[in-house]
gemmi code that builds the backbone of each chain (N, CA, C; Angstrom):
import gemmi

chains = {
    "A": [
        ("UNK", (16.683, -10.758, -12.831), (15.360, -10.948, -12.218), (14.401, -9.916, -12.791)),
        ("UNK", (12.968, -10.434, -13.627), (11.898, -9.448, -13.497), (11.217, -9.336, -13.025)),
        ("UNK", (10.638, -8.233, -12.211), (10.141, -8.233, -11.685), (8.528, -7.320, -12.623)),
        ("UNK", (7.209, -7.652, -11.876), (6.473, -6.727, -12.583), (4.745, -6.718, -11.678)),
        ("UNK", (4.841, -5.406, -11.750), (4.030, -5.229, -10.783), (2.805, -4.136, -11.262)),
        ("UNK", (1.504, -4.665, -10.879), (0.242, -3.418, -11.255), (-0.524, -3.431, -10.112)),
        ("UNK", (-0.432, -2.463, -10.069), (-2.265, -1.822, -9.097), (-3.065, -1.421, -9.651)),
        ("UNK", (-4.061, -1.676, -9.583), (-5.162, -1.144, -11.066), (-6.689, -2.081, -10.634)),
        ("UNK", (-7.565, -1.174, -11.296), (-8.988, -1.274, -11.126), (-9.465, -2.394, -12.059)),
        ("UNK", (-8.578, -2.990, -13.188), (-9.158, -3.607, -14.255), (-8.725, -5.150, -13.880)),
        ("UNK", (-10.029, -6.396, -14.459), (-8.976, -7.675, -14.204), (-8.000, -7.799, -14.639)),
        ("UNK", (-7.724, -9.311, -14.631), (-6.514, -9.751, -15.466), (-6.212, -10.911, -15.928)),
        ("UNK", (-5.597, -11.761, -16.440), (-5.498, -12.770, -17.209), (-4.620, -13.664, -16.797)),
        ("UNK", (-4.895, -14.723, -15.831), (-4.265, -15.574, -15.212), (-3.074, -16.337, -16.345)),
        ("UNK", (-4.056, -16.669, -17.238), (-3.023, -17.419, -18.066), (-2.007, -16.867, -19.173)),
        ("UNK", (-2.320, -15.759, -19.496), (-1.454, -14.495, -19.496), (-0.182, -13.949, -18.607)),
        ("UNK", (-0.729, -14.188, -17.665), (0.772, -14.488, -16.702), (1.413, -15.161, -15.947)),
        ("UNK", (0.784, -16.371, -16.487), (1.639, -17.463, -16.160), (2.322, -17.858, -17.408)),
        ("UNK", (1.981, -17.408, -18.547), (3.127, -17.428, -19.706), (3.836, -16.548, -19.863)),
        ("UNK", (3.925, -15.417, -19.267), (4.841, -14.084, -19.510), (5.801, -14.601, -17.877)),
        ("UNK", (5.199, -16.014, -17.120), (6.745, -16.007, -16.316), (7.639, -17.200, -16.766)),
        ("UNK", (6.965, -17.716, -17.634), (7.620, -19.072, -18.353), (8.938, -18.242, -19.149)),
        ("UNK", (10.015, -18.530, -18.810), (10.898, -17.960, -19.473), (12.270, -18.887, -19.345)),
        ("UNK", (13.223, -19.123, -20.407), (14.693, -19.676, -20.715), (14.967, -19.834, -19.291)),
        ("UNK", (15.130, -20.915, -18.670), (16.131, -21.081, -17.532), (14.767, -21.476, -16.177)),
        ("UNK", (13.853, -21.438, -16.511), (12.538, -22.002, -15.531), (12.450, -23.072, -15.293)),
        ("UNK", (12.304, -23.574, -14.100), (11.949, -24.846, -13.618), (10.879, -24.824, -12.952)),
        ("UNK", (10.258, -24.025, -12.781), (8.545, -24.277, -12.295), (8.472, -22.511, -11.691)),
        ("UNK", (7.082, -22.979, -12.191), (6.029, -21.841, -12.043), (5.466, -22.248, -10.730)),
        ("UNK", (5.238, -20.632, -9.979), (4.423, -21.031, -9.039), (3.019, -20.070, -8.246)),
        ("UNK", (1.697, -19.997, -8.493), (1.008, -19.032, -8.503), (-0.049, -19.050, -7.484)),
        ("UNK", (-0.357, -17.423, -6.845), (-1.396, -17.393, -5.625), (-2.819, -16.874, -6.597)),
        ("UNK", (-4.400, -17.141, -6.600), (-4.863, -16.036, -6.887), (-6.192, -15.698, -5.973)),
        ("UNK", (-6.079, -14.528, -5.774), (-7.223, -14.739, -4.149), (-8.517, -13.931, -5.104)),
        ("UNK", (-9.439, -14.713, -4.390), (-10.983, -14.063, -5.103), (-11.672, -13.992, -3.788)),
        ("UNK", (-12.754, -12.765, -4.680), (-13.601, -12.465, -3.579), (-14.490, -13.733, -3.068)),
        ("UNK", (-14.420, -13.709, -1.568), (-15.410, -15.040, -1.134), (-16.876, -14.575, -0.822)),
        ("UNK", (-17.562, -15.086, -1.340), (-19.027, -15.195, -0.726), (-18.846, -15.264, 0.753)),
        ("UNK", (-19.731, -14.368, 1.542), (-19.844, -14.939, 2.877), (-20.290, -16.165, 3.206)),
        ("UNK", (-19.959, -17.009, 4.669), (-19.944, -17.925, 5.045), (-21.558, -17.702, 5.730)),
        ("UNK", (-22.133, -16.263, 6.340), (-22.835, -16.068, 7.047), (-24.167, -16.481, 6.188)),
        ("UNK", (-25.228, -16.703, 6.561), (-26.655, -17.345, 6.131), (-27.652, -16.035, 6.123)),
        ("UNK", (-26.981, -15.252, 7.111), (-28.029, -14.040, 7.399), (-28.294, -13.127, 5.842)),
        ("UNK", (-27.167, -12.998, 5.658), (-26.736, -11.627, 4.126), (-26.151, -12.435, 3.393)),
        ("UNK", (-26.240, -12.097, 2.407), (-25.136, -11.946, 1.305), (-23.981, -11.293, 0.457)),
        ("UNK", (-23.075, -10.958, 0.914), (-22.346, -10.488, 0.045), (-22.531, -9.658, -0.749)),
        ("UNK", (-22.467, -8.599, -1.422), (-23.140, -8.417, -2.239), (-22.017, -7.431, -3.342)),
        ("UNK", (-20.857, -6.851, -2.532), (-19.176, -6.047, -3.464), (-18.637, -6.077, -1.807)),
        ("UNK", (-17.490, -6.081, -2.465), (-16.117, -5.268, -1.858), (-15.596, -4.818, -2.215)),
        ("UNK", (-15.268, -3.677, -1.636), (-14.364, -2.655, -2.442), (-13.057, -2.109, -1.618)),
        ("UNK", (-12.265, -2.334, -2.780), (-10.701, -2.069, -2.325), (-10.354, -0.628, -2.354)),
        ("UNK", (-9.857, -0.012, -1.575), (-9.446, 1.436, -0.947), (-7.840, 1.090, -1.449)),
        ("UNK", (-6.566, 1.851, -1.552), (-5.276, 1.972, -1.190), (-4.705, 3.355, -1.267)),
        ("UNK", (-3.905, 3.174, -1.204), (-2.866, 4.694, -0.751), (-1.820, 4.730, -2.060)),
        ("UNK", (-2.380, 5.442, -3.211), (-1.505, 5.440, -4.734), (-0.105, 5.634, -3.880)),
        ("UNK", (0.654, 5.312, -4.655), (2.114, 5.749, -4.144), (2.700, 5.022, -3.510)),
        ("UNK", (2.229, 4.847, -1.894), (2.995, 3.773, -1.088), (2.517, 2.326, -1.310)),
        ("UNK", (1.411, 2.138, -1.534), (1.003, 0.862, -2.453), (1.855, 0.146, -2.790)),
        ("UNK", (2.566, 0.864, -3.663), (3.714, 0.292, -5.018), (4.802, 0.230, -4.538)),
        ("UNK", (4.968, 1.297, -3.502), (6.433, 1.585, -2.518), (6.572, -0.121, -1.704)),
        ("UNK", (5.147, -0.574, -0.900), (5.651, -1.106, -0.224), (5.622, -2.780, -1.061)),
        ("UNK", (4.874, -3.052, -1.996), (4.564, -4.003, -2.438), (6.366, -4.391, -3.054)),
        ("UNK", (6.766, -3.614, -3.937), (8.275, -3.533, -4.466), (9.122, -3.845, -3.054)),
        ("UNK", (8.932, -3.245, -1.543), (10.030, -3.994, -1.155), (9.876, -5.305, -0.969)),
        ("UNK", (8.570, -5.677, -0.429), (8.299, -7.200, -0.110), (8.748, -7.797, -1.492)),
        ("UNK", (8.831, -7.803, -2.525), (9.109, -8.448, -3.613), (10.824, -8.354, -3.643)),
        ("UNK", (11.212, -7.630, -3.095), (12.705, -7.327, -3.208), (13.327, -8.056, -2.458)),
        ("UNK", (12.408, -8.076, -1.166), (12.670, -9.267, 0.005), (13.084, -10.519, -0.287)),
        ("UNK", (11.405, -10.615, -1.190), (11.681, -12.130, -1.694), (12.619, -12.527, -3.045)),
        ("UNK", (13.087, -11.748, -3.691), (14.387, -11.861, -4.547), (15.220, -12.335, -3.999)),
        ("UNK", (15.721, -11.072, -2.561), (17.056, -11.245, -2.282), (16.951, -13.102, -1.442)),
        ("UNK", (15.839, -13.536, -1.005), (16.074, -14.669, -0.092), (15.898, -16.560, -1.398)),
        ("UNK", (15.023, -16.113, -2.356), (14.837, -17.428, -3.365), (15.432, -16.826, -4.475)),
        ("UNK", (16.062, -18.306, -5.420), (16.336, -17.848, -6.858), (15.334, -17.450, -7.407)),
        ("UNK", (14.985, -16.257, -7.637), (14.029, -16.438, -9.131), (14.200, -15.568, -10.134)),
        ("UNK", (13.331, -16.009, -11.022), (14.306, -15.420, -12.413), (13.245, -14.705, -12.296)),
        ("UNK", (11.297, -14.975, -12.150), (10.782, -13.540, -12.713), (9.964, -13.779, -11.377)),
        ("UNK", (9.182, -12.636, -11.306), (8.086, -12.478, -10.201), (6.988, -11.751, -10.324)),
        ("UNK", (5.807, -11.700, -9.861), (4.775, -11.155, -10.753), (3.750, -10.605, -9.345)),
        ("UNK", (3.321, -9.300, -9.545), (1.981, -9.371, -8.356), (1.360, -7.971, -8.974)),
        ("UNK", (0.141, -8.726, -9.017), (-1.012, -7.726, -9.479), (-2.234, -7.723, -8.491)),
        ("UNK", (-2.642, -6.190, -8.067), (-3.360, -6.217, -7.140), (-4.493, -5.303, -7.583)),
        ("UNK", (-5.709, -5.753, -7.267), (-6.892, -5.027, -7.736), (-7.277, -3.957, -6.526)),
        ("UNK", (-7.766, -2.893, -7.221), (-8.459, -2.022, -6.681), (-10.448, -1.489, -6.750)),
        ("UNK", (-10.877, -1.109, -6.040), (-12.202, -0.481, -6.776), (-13.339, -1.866, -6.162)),
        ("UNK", (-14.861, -1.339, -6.786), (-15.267, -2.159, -6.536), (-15.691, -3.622, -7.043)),
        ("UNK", (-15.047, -4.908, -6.605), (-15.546, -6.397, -6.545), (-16.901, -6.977, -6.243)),
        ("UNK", (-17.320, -7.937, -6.846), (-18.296, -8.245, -7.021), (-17.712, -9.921, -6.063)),
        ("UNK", (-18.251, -10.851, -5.753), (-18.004, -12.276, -4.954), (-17.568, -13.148, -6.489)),
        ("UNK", (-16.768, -14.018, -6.641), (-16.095, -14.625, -7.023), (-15.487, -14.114, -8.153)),
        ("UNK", (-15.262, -12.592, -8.191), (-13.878, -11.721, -9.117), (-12.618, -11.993, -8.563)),
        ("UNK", (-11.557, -11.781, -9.179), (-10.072, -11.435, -8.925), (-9.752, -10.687, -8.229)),
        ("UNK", (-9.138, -11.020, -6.945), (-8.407, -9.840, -6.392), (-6.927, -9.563, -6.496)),
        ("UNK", (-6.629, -10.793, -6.604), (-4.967, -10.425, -6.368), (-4.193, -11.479, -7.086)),
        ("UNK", (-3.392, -11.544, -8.044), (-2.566, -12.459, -8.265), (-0.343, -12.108, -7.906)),
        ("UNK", (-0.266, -13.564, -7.482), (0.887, -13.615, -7.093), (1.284, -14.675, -7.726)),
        ("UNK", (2.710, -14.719, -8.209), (3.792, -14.670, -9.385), (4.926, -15.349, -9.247)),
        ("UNK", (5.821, -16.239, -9.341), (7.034, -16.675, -9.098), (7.536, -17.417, -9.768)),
        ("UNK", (8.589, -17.349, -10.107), (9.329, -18.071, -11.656), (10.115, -18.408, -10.718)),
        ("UNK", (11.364, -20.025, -11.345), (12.425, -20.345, -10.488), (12.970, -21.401, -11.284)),
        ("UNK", (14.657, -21.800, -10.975), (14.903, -22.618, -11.400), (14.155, -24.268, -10.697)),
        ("UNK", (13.855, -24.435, -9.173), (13.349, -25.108, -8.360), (12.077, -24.757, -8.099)),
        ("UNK", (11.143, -25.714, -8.079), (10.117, -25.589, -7.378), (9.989, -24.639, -5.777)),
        ("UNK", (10.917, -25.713, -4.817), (10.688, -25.222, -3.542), (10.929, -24.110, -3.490)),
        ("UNK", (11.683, -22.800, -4.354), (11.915, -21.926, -4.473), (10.445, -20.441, -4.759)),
        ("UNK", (10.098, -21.409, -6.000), (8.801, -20.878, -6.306), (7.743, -20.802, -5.334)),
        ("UNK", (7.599, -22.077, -4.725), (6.405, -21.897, -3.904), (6.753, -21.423, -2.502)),
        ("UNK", (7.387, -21.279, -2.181), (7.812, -20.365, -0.964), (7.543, -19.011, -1.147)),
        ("UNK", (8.264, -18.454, -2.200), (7.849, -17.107, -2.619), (7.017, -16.736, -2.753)),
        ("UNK", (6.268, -17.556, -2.873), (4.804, -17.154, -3.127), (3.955, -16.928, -2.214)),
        ("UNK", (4.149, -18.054, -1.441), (3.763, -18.088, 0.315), (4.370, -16.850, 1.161)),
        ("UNK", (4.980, -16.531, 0.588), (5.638, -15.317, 1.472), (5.196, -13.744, 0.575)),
        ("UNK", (5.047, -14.272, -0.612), (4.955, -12.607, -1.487), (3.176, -12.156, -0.727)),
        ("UNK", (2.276, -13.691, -0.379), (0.776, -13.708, -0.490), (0.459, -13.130, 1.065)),
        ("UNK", (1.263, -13.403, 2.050), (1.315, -13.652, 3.446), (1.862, -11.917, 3.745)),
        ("UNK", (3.045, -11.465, 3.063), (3.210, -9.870, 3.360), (2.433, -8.918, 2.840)),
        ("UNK", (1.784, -9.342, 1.276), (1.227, -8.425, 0.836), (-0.191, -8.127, 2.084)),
        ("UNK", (-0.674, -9.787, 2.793), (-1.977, -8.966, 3.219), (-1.246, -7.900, 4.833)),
        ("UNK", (-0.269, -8.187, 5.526), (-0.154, -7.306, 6.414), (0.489, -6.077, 6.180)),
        ("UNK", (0.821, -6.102, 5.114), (1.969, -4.627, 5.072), (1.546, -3.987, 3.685)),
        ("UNK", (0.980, -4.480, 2.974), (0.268, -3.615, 1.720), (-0.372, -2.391, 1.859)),
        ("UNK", (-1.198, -0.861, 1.952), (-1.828, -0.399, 2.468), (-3.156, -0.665, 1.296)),
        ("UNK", (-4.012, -1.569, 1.842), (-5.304, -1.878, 1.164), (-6.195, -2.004, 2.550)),
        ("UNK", (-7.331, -1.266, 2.154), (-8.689, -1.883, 3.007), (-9.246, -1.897, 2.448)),
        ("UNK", (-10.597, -2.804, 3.039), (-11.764, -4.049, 2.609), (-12.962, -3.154, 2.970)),
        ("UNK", (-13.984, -3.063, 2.477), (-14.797, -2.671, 2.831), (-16.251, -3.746, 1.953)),
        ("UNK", (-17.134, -4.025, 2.970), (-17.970, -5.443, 2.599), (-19.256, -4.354, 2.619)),
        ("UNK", (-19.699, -4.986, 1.271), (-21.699, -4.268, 1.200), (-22.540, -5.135, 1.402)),
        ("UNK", (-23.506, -5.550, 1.939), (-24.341, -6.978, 1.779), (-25.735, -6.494, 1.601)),
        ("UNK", (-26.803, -7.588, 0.960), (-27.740, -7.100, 0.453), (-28.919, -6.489, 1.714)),
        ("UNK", (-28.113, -6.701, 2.980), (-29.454, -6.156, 3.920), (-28.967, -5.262, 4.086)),
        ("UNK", (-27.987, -4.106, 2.831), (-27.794, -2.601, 2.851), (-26.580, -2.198, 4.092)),
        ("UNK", (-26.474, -3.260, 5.090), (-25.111, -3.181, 5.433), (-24.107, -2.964, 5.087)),
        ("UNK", (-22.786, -2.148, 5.443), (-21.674, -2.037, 4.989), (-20.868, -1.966, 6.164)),
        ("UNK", (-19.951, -2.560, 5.709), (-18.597, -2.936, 7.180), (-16.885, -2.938, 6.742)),
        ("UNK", (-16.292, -2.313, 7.149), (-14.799, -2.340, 7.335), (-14.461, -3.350, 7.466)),
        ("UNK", (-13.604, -4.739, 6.998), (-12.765, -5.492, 7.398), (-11.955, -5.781, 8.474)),
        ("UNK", (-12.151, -6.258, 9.456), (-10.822, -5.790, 10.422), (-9.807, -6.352, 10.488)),
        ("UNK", (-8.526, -6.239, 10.273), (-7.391, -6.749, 10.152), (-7.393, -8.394, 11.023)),
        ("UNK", (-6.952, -9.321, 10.669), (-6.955, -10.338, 11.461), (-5.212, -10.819, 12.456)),
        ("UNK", (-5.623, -11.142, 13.426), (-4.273, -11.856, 13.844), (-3.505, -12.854, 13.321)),
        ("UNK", (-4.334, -13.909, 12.665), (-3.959, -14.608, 11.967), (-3.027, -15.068, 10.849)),
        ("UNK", (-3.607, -13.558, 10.065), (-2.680, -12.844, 9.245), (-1.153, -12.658, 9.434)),
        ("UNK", (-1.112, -11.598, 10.353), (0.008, -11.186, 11.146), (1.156, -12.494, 11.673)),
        ("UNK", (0.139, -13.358, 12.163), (1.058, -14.447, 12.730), (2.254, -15.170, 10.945)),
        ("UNK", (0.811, -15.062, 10.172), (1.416, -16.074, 8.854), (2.482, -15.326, 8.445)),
        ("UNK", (2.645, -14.429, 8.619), (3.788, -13.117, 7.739), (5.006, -13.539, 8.731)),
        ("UNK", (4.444, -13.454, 10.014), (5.790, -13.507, 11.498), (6.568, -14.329, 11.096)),
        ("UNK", (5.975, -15.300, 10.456), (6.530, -16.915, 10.280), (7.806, -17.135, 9.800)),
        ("UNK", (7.858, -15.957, 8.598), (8.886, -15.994, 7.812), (10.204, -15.234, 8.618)),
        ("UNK", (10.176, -14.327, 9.465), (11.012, -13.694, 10.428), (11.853, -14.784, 10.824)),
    ],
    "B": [
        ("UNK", (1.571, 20.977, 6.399), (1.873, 19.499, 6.736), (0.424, 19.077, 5.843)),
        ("UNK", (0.404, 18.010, 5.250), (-0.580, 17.225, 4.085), (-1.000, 15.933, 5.422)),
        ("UNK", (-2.229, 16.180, 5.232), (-3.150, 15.138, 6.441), (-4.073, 14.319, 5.169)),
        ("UNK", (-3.239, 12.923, 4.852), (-4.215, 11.819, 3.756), (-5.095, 10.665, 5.329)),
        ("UNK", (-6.241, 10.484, 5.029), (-6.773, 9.677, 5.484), (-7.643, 8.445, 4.762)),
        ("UNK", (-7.643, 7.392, 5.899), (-8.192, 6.304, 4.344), (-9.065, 5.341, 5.369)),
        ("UNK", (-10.187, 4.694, 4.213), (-11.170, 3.723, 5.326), (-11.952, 4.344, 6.473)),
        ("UNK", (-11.821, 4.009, 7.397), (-13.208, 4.432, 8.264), (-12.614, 5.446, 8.951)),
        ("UNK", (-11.269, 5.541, 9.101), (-10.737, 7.103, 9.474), (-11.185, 8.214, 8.748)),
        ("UNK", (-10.819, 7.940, 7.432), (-11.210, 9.055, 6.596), (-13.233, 9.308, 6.489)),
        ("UNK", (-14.080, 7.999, 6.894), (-15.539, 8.582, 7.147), (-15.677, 9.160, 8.173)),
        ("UNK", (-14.663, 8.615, 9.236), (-15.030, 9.252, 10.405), (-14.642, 11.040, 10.727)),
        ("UNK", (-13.651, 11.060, 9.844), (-13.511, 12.479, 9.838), (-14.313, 13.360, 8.666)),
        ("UNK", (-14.331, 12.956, 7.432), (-15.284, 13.269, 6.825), (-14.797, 14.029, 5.367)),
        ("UNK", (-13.570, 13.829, 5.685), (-12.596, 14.298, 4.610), (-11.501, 13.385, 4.087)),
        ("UNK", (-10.753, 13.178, 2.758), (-10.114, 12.290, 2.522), (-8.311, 12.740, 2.555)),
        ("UNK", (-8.778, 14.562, 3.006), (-7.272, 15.187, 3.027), (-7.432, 16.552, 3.457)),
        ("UNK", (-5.977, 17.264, 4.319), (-6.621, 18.453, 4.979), (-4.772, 18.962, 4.851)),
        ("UNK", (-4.828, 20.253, 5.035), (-3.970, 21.112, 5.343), (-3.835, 21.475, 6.726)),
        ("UNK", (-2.797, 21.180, 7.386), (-2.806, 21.781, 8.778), (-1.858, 22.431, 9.174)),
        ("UNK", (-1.750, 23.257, 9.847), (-0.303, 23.937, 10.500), (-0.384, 23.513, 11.923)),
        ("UNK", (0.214, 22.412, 12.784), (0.066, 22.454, 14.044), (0.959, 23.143, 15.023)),
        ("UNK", (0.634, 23.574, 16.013), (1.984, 24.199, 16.509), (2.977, 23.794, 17.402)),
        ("UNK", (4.003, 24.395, 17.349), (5.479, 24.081, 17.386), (5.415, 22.527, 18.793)),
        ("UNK", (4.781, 22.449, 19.457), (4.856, 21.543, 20.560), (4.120, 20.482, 19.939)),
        ("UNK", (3.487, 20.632, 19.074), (3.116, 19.110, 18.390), (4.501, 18.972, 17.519)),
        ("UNK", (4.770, 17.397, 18.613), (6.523, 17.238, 17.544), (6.521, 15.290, 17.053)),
        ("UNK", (5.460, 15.126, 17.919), (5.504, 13.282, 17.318), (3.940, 12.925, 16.840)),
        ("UNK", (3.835, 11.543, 16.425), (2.838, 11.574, 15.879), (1.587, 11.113, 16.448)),
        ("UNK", (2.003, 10.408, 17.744), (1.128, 10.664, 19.121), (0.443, 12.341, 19.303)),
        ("UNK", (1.953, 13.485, 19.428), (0.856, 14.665, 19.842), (0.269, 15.189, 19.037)),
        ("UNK", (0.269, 14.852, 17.598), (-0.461, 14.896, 16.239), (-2.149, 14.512, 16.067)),
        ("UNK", (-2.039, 13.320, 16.739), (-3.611, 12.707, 17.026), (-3.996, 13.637, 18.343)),
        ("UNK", (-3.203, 13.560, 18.813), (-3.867, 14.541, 20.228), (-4.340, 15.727, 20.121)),
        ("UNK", (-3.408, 16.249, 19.156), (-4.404, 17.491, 18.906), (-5.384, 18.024, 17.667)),
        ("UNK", (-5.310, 16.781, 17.262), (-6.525, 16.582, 15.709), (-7.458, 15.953, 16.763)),
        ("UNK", (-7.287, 15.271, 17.672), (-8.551, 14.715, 18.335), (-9.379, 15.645, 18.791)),
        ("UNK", (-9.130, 17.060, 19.267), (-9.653, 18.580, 19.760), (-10.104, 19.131, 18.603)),
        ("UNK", (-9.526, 19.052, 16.894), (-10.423, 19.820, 16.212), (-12.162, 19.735, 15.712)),
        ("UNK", (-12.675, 17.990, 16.488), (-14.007, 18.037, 16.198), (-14.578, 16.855, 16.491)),
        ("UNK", (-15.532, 16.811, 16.676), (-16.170, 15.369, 16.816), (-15.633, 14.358, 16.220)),
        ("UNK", (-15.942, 14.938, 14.596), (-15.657, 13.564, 13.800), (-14.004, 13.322, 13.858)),
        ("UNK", (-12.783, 13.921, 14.137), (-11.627, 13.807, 14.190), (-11.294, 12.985, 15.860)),
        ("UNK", (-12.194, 13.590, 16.577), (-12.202, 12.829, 17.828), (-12.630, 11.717, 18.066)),
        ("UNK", (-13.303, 11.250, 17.039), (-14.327, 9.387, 16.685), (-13.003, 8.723, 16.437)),
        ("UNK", (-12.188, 9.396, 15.323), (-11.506, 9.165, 14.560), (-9.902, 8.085, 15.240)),
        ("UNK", (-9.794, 8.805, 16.348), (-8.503, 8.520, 17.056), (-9.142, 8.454, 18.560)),
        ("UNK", (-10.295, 8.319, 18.770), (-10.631, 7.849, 19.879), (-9.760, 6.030, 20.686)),
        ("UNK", (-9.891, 5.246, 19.585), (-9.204, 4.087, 19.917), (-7.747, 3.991, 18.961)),
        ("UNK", (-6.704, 4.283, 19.965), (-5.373, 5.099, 19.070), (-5.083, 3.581, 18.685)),
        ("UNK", (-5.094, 2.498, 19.206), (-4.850, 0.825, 19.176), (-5.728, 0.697, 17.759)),
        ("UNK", (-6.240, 0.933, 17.260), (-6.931, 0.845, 15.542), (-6.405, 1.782, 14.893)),
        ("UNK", (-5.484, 2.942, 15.175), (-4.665, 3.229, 14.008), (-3.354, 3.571, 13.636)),
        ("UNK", (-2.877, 3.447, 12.455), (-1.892, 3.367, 12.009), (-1.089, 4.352, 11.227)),
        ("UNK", (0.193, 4.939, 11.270), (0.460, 6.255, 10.511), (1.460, 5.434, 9.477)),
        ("UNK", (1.477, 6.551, 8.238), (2.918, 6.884, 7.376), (3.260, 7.931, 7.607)),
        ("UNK", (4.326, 8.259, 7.335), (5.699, 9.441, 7.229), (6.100, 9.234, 6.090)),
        ("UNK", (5.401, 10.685, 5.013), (6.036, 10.629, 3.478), (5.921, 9.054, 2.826)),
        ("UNK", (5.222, 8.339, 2.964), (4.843, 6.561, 2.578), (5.685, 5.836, 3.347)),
        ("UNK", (5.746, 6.162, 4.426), (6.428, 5.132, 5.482), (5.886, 4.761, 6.442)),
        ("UNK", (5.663, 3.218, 6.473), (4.855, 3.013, 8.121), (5.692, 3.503, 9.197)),
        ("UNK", (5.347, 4.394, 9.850), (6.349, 4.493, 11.506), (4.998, 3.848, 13.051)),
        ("UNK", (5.815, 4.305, 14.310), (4.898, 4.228, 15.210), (4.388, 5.569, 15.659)),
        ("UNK", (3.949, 5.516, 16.858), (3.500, 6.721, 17.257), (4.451, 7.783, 17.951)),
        ("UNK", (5.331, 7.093, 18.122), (6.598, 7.732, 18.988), (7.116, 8.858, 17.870)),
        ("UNK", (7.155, 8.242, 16.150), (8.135, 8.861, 15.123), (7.791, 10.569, 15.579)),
        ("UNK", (9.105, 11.333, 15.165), (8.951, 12.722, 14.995), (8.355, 12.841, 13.713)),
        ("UNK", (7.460, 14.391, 14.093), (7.091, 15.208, 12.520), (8.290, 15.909, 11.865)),
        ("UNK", (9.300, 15.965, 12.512), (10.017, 17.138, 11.650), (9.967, 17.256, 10.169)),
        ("UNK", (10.370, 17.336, 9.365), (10.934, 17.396, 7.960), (10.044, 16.281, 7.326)),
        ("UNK", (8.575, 15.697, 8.200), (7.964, 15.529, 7.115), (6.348, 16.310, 6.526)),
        ("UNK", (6.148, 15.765, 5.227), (5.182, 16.637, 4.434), (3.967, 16.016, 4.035)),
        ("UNK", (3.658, 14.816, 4.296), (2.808, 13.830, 4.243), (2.265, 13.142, 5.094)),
        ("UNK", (1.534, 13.221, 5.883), (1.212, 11.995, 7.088), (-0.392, 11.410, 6.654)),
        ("UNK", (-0.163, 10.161, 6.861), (-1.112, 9.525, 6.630), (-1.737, 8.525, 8.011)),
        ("UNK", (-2.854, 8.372, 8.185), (-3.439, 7.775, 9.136), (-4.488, 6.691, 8.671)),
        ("UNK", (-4.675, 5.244, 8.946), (-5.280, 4.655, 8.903), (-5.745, 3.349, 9.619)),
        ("UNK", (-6.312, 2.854, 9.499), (-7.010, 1.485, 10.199), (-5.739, 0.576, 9.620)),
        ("UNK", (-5.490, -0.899, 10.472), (-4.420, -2.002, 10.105), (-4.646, -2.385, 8.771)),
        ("UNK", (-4.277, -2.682, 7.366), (-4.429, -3.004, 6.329), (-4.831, -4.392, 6.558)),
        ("UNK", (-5.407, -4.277, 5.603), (-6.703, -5.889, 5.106), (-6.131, -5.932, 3.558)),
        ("UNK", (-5.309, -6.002, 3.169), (-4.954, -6.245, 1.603), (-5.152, -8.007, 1.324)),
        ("UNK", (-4.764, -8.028, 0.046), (-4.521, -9.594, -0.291), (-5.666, -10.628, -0.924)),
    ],
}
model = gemmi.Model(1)
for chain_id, residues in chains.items():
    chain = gemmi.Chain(chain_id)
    for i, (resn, *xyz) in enumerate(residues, 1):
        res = gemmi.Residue()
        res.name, res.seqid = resn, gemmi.SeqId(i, " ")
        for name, pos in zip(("N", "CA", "C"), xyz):
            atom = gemmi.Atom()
            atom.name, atom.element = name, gemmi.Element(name[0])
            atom.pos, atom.b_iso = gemmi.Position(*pos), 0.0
            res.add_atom(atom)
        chain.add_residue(res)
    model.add_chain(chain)
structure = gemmi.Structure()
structure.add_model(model)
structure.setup_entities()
């Protein structure tokens, strides 16, 4: 199993790694990639977000959730790259990774690599909008529930 | 003991890291906030609503119950928003 993992301020190249998981013995690829959303709100706009994390445990905790998902689907490779710094509305934030001999394998993992990274990762959100506002993210329940799921 | 803070903890206190020696009766990480909540306003904003935050131990999520002993790192923050 490879596994391969970045935290880092710079984009990245979707299709770049979805060929570095194509590898001898693959039966499907399977990939998350979350971008920044424009707000829904009419009032502001959007205007960056910027990603905060904790160097060190970042990587600590992202590696076990990935270890998780080794030990429970076949897969041969696995991939999660997570951005840091400040985003602009429809940049890259995060891509998630899963090689397999099976599909259902792949896309589970993925659902599960996308679903832990947002509750147990240490990343916060912080939103700027053009009426000079700035706001903290607040963790959602929602979240929490999608991660439970897999328990 | 190494005090990392991050997100609106760390504005609210006003620093992103501190040195502390607490003494010997601060032993969990409940009486840790309790008595960083006494060193100042902005540390008292900070852990005013203990239900918004969250610790590590040396990069470990624990609860509030965990002991300090033998560790060298504590970190405090708001619930993560990653992803």
């Amino acid at each position: 199993m490879m596994r391969r993992l970045l935290v880092q301020a710079a984009d990245f190249d979707p299709g770049a790694e979805l060929a570095s998981l194509g590898q001898p013995g693959v039966g499907g690829i399977a990939s998350f990639i979350g971008i920044v959303r424009d707000t829904p709100d009419q009032a502001r706009r959007l205007v960056a977000l910027t990603l905060e994390h904790y160097p060190g445990m970042t990587e600590t905790e992202i590696e076990r959730i990935m270890a998780k998902a080794e030990a429970r689907w076949a897969l041969t490779r696995c991939t999660v790259i997570h951005r840091f710094g400040r985003l602009r509305p429809g940049e890259r934030i995060v891509f998630v990774g899963a090689a397999s001999p099976h599909r259902t394998a792949a896309l589970q993992a993925v659902a599960y690599l996308i679903d832990w990274l947002k509750t147990s990762a240490p990343f916060w959100k912080m939103e700027a909008f053009d009426t000079g506002e700035r706001e903290w993210v607040a963790a959602r329940a929602v979240d929490a529930a999608a991660a439970a799921r897999w328990d | 003991m190494k005090l990392v803070y991050f997100a609106w903890i760390r504005e609210k206190i006003g620093a992103a890291e501190e040195q502390i020696s607490p003494p010997a009766e601060v032993k969990t990480v409940r009486d840790l906030m309790t008595w960083l909540s006494a060193r100042g306003p902005g540390h008292a904003a900070a852990f005013a609503d203990a239900k918004r935050v969250r610790c590590a131990l040396d990069r470990e999520f624990v609860t509030w119950d965990a002991g300090l002993e033998g560790a060298t790192e504590v970190a405090f923050f708001p619930p993560v928003t990653g992803g």
